[in-house]
FIDOSE-154673 format. One record per residue (C-alpha): residue number from 1; y negated, z negated, x negated. Coordinates in nm, 3 decimals. Layout:
% residues N
- num	Y	Z	X
- NUM	Y	Z	X
...
//
This chain:
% residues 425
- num	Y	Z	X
- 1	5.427	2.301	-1.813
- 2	5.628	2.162	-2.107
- 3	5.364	1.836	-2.148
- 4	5.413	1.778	-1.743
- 5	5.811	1.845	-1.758
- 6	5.761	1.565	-2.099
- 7	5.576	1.333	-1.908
- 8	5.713	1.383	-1.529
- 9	6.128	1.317	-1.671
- 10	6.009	1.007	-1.899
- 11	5.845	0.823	-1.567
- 12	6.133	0.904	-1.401
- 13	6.410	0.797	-1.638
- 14	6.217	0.489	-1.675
- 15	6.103	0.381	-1.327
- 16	6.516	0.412	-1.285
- 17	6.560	0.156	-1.566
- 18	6.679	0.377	-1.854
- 19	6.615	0.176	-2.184
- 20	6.344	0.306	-2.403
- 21	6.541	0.491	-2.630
- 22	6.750	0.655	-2.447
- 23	6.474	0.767	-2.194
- 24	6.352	0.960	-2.504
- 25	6.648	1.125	-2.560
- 26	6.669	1.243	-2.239
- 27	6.299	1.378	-2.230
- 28	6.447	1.576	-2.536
- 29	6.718	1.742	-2.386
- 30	6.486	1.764	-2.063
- 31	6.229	2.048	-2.309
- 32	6.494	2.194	-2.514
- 33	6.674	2.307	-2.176
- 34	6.325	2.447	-2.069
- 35	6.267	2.641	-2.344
- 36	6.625	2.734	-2.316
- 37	6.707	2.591	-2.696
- 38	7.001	2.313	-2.602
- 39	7.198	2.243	-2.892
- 40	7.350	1.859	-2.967
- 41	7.342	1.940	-3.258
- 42	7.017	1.967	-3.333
- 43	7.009	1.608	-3.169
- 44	7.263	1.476	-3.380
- 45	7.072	1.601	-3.669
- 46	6.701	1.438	-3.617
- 47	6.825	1.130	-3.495
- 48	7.048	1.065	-3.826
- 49	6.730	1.165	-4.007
- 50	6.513	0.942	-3.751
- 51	6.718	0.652	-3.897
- 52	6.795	0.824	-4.249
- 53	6.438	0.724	-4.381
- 54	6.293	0.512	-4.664
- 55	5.986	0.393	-4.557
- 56	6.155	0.277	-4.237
- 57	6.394	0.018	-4.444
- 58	6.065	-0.177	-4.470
- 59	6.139	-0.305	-4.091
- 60	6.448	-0.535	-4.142
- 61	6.305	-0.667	-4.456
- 62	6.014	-0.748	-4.320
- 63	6.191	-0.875	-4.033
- 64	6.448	-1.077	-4.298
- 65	6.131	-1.208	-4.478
- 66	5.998	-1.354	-4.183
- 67	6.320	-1.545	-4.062
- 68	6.348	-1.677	-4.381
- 69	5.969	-1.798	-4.376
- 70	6.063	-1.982	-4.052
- 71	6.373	-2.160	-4.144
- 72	6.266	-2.249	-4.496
- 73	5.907	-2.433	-4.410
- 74	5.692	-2.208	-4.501
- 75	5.545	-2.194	-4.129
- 76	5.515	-2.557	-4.101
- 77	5.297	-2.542	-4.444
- 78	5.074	-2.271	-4.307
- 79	4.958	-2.494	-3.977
- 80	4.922	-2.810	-4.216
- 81	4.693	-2.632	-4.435
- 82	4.494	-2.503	-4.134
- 83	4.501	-2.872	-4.020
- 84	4.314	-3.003	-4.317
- 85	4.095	-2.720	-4.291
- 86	3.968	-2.704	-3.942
- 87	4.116	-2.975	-3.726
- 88	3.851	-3.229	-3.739
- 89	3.569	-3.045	-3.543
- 90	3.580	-3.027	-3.100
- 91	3.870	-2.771	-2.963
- 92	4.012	-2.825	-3.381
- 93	4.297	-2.732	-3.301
- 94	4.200	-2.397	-3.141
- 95	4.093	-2.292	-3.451
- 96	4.439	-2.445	-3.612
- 97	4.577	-2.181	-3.435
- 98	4.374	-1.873	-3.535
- 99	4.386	-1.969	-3.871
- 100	4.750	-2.053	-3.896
- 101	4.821	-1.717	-3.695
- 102	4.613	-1.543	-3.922
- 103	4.798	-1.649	-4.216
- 104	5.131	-1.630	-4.062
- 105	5.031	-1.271	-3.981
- 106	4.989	-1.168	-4.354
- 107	5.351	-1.275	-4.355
- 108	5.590	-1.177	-4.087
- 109	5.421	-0.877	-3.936
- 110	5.572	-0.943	-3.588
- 111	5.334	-1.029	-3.271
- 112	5.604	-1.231	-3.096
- 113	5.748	-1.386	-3.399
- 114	5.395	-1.548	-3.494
- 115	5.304	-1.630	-3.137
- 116	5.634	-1.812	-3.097
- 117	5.638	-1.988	-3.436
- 118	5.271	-2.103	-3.418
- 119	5.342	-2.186	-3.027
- 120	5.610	-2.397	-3.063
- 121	5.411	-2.587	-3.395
- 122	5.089	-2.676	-3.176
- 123	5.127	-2.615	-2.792
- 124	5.299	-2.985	-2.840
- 125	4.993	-3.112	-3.024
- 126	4.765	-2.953	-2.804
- 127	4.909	-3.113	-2.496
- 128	4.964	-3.455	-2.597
- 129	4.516	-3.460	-2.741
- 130	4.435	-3.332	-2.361
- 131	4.357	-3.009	-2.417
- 132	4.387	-2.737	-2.119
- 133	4.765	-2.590	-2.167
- 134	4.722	-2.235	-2.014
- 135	4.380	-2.197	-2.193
- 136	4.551	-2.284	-2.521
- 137	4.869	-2.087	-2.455
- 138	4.612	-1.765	-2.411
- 139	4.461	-1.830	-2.731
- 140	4.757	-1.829	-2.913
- 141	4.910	-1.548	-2.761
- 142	4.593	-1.351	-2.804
- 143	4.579	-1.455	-3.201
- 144	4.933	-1.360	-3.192
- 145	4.847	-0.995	-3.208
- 146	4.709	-1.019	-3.491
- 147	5.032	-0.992	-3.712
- 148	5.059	-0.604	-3.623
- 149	4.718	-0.520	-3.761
- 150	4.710	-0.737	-4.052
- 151	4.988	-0.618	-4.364
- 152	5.258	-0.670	-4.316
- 153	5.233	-0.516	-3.980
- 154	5.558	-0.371	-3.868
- 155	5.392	-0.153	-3.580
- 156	5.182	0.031	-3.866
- 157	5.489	0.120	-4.032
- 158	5.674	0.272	-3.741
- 159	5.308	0.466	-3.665
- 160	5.330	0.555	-4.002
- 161	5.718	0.668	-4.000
- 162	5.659	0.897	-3.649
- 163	5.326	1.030	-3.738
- 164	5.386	1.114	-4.135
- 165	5.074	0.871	-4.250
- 166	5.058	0.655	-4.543
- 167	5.195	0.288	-4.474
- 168	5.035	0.140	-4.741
- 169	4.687	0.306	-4.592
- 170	4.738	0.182	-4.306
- 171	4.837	-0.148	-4.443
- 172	4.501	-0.149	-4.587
- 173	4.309	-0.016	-4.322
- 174	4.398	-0.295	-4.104
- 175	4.308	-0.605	-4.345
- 176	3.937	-0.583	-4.215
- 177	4.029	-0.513	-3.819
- 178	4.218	-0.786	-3.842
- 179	4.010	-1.041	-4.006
- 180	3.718	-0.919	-3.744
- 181	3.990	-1.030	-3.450
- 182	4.022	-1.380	-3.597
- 183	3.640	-1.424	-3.610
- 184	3.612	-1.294	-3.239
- 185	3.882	-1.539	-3.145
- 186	3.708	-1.768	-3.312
- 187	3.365	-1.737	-3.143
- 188	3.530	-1.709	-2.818
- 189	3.673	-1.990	-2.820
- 190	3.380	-2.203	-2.963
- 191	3.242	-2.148	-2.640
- 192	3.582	-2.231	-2.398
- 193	3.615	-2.538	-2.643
- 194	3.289	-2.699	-2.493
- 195	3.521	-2.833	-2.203
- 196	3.852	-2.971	-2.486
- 197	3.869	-3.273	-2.674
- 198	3.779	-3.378	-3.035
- 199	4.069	-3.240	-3.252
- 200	4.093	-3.523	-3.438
- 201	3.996	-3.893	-3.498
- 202	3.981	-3.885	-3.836
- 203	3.735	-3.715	-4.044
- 204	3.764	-3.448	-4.248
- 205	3.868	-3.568	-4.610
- 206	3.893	-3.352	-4.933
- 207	4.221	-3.504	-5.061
- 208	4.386	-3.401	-4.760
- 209	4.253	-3.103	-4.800
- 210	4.410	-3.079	-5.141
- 211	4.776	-3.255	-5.055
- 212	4.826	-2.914	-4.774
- 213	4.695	-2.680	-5.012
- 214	4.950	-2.810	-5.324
- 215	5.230	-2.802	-5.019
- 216	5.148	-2.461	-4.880
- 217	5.063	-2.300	-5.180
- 218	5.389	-2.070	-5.228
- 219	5.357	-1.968	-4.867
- 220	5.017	-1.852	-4.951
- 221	5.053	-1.684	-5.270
- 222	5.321	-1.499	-5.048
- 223	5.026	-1.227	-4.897
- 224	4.867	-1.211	-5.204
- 225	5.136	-1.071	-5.350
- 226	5.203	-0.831	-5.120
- 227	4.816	-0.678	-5.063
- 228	4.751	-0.677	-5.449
- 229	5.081	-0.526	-5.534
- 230	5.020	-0.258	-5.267
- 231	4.679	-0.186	-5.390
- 232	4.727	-0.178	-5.734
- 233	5.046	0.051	-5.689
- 234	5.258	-0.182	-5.847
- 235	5.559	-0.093	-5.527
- 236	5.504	0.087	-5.183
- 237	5.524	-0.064	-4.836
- 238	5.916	-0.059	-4.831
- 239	5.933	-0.237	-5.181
- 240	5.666	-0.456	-5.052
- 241	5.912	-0.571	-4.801
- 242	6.210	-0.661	-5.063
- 243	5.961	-0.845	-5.299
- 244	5.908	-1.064	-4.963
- 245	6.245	-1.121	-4.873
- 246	6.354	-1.242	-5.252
- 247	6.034	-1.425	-5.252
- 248	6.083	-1.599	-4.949
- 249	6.478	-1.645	-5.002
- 250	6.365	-1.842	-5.335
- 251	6.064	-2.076	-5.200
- 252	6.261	-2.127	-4.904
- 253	6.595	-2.266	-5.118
- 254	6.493	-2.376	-5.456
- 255	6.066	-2.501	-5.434
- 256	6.100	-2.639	-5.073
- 257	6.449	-2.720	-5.033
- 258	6.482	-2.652	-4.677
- 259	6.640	-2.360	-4.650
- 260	7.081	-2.378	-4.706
- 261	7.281	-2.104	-4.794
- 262	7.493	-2.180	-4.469
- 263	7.194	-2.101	-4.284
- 264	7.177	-1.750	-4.422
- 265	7.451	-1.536	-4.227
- 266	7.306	-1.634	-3.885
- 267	6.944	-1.567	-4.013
- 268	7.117	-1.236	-4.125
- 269	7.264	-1.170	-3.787
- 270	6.924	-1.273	-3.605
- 271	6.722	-1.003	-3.858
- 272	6.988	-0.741	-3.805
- 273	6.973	-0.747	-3.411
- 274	6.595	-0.693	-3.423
- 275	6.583	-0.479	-3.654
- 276	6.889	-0.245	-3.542
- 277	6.688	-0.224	-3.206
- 278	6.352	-0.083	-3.344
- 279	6.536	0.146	-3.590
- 280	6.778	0.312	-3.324
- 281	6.411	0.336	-3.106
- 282	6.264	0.514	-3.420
- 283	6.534	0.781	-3.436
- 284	6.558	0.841	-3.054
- 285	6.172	0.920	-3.035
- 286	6.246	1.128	-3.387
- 287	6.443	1.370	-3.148
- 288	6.122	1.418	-2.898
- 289	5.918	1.406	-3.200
- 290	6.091	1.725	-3.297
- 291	6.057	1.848	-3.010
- 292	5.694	1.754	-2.923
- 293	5.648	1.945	-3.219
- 294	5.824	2.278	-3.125
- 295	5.685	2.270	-2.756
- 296	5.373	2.282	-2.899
- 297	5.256	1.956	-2.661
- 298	4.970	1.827	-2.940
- 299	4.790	2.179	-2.879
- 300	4.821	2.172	-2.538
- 301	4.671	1.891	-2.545
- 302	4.425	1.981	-2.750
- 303	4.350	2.227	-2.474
- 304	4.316	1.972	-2.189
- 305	4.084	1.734	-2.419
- 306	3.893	2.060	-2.559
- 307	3.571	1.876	-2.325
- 308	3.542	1.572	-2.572
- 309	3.636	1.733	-2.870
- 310	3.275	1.793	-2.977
- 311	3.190	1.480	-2.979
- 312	3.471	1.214	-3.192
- 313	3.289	0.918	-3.049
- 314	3.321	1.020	-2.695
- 315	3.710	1.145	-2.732
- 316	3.774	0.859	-2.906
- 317	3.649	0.610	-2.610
- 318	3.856	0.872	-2.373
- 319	4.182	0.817	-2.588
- 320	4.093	0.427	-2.582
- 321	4.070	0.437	-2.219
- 322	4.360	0.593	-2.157
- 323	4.605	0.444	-2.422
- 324	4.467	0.058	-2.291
- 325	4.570	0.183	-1.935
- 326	4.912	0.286	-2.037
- 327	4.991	0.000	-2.236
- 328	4.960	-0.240	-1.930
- 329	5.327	-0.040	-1.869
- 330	5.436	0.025	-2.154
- 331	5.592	-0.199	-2.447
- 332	5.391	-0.203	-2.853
- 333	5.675	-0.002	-3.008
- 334	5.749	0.290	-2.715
- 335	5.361	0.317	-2.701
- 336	5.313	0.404	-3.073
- 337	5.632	0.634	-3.094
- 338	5.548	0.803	-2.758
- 339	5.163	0.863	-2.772
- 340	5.150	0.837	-3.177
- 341	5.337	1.198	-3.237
- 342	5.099	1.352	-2.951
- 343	4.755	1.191	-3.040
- 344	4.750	1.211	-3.392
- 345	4.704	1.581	-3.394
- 346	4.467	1.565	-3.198
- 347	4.241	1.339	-3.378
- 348	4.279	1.558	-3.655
- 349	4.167	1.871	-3.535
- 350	3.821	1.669	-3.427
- 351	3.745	1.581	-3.765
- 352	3.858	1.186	-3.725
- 353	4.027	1.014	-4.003
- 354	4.419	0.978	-3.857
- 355	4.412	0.631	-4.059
- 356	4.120	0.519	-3.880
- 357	4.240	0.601	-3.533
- 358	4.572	0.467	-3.653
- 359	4.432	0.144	-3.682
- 360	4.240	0.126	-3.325
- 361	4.564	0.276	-3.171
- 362	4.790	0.017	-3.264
- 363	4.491	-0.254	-3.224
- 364	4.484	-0.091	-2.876
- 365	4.891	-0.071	-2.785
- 366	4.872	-0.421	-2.904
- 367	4.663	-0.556	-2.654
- 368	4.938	-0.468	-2.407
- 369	5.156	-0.742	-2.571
- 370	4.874	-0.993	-2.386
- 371	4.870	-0.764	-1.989
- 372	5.119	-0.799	-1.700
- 373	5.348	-0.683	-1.609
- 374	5.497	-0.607	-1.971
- 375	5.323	-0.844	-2.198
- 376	5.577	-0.910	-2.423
- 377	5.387	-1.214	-2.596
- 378	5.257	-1.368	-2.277
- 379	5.648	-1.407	-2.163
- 380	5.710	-1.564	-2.545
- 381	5.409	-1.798	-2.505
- 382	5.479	-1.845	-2.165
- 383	5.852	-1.941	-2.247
- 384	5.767	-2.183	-2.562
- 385	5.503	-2.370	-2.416
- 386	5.662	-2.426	-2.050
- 387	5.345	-2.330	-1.911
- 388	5.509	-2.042	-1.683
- 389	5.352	-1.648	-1.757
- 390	5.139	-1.696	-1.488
- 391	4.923	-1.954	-1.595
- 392	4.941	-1.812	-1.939
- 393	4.773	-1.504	-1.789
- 394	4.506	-1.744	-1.648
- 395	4.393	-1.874	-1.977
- 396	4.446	-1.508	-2.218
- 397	4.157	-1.333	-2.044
- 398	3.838	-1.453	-2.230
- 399	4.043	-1.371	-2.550
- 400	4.186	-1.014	-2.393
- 401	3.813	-0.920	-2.313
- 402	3.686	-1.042	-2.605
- 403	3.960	-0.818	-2.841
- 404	3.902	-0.532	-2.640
- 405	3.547	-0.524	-2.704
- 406	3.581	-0.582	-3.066
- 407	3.780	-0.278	-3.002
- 408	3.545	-0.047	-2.860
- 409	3.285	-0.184	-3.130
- 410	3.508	-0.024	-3.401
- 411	3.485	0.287	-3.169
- 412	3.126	0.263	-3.166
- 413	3.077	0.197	-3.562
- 414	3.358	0.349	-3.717
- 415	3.195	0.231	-4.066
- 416	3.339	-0.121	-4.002
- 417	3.691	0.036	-4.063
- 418	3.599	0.304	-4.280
- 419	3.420	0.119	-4.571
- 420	3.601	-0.121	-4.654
- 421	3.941	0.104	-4.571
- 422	3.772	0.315	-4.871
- 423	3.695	0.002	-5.064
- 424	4.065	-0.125	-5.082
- 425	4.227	0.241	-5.121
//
């Protein structure tokens, strides 16, 4: 009764508009009146603790870091190095755009952040050499998702926050996933490039090559940095995050000079509004974590997946299923603190390694960012390349298909996460 009243007051509360966040709150109070234990203060209490958390201060200053890669060139560096790299062959710039998502991934952590940075950098380029707009709009919304598997990822440390698991696991967890996604993309769209242009007249030359690398260098020592400190313990996730931001802060105003101190209140204010939205979101769903504990909802569902529970593989495809389904509704961050709190439990009990499933859970929540009628990066793409969401749609679904089978192949082989998960811890 108490996972139906759960579920039954959240569809309503939303279908009627209710923010997010304050739809969780309300599913609260909706099971502590049920099991006749209403008290705001308890409320008060867990959401001041929701937001009264260390590991979560690593979301504005991951969020800060990545402003202040944007404004102070950084960015720009990261698609000229890619350039060099990759530009020369047919669809070139295609693979620009994996590779200078990819990279801009290990660095700002936000899907709709690298999607509109590395949108508004090449969608220009791209439609000025011919190539098909929607098509390329699709592929860099789809390598836009990225950024929440690879570290950085601010999705994995929310998962981590709700759910009580190791950020800097999960950091490490998803280095692997999300290299796999970038070499999917990049198959995928060797075969859609058959129909696009030559990326570029010129042939590919060495010094070039060289002259991006020296430029970009700083903005890639910047994830290297981050990974290796993680991994040899030198600072956790959330000091991670303030190494970034001073790192950043410094390239940005004193190596590459285009970054001015007048610029930094409003890329303050611009960090602060983002970030004050995901961490009042984190202590509403706090609250119905609470209370998702007390009700007892993970055993009960426990109960109603008890058929699959045998068998990891086969719950595991179930959970995929059902979490890809509901994220065609529902936004990256709701998903993880909604489901995240209920499934993780579950897992668990079966015998499957929470890290591992919290790596295909936000791989899977994130492919909502690319399916109507949410998808939060197809309206970004959509927006920055003036191609309209609906054509954007058109040209994401080779990529969506293709990242949701990579997706059920890590299902499938769990090794592919595990071993080298293993290897980096």
């Amino acid at each position: 009764m108490t996972i139906l009243t759960f579920i039954g007051v959240l569809l309503v509360v939303i279908a009627l508009g209710t923010p997010i966040a304050f739809s969780l709150l309300i599913c609260a109070v909706a099971l502590m009146i049920q099991m006749d234990n209403f008290d705001t203060q308890i409320i008060a209490q867990n959401l001041m603790e929701g937001a009264n958390n260390f590991p979560l201060m690593a979301v504005p200053f991951f969020m800060l870091a990545g402003e202040l890669m944007n404004a102070g060139g950084m960015s720009q560096r990261i698609v000229g190095i890619a350039q060099a790299l990759v530009g020369q062959v047919r669809g070139g710039l295609g693979y620009v755009a994996i590779l200078a998502a990819t990279i801009v991934a290990s660095i700002s952590g936000s899907a709709v952040a690298d999607s509109a940075v590395v949108a508004a950098l090449l969608i220009p380029m791209m439609r000025e050499s011919g190539y098909n707009v929607p098509r390329s709009a699709g592929l860099i919304a789809s390598a836009g998702i990225i950024a929440p598997i690879i570290p950085p990822s601010i999705p994995f440390v929310v998962f981590g926050v709700t759910t009580q698991l190791s950020i800097t696991k999960l950091f490490l967890a998803g280095i692997v996933p999300g290299l796999l996604w970038a070499i999917t993309l990049s198959v995928t769209w060797w075969f859609v490039a058959k129909k696009e242009p030559t990326g570029s007249q010129h042939k590919f030359d060495l010094g070039n090559c060289f002259k991006a690398l020296r430029e970009g260098i700083w903005a890639l020592i910047l994830p290297v940095v981050i990974i290796g400190g993680m991994k040899i313990g030198v600072f956790t996730a959330t000091e991670a995050a303030v190494v970034a931001v001073f790192y950043a802060l410094v390239v940005g105003l004193f190596i590459y000079g285009e970054l001015r101190f007048r610029q930094l209140p409003a890329i303050l204010l611009s960090a602060l509004k983002t970030s004050s939205t995901i961490m009042f979101l984190v202590a509403c769903a706090m609250v119905s974590a609470w209370l998702i504990t007390i009700a007892d909802i993970p055993t009960q569902t426990v109960a109603l997946l008890q058929p699959f529970m045998d068998s990891p593989t086969l719950l595991l495809l179930v959970i995929m299923v059902l979490v890809l389904i509901i994220g065609t509704s529902l936004d990256l961050m709701p998903s993880i603190l909604i489901l995240g709190p209920i499934l993780v439990p579950v897992v668990k009990q079966a015998g499957i390694d929470p890290v591992y499933f919290g790596v295909l859970f936000v791989m899977n929540v994130s492919l909502g960012l690319l399916t109507p009628p949410v998808g939060t990066v197809l309206n970004v793409v959509g927006g920055v390349s003036k191609a309209g969401m609906a054509n954007v749609i058109k040209g994401v679904w080779p990529f969506f298909f293709a990242e949701a089978g990579l997706l059920f192949l890590l299902v499938l082989f769990p090794q592919l996460v595990l071993v080298p998960m293993k290897w980096f811890m």
